[in-house]
C-alpha positions in Angstrom: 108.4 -238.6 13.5 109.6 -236.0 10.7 107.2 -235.8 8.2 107.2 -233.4 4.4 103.9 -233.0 4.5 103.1 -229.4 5.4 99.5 -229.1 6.2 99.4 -230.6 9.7 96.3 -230.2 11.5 96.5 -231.4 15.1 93.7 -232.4 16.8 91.3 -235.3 18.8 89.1 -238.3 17.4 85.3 -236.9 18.0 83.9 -239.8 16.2 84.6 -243.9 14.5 82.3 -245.6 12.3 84.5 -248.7 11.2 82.6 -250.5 8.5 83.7 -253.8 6.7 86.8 -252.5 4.6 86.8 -248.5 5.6 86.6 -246.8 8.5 85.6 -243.1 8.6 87.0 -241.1 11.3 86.1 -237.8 12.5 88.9 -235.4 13.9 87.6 -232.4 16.0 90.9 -229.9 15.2 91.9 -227.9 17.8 90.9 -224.6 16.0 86.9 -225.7 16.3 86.9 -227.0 12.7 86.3 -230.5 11.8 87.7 -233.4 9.4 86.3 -236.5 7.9 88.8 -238.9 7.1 88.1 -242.7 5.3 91.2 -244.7 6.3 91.3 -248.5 6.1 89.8 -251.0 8.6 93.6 -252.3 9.1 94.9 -248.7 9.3 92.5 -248.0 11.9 93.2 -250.7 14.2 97.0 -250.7 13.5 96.8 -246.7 14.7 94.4 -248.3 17.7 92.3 -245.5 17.0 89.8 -244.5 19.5 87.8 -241.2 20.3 89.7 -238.7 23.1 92.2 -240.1 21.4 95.0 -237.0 20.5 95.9 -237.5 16.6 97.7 -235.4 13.7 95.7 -234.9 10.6 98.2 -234.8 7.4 96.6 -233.5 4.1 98.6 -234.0 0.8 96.3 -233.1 -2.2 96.5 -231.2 -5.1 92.5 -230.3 -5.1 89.6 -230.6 -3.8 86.2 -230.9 -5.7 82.7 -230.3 -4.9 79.3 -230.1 -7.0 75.8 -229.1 -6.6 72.6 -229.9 -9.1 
């Protein structure tokens, strides 16, 4: 599959906690870095997610937020 998207970040499912509507899945990229991604219960079982499991991690966003107190 072609994809736009230009920030590709191959790597393997490390962890799944599926939850009633969301799932969060943790990717474990190949560089040693990690990413936290909340996909849908469907999407997750459509994708028959599962940790070992070799996935592509696409990230299309114009900005990322944090904040501290």
């Amino acid at each position: 599959m072609r994809l736009s998207t230009r920030n590709q970040l191959a790597g393997t499912v490390s962890a799944i906690q599926p939850g009633a509507v969301m799932t969060v899945v943790t990717v474990q990229l190949d560089g040693g870095q990690s990413v936290v991604a909340s996909i849908t219960k469907d999407a997750a079982e459509d994708l028959e997610l599962e940790v070992g499991k070799p996935v592509t991690a696409l990230v299309k966003s114009t900005e990322v937020m944090l904040g501290v107190e």
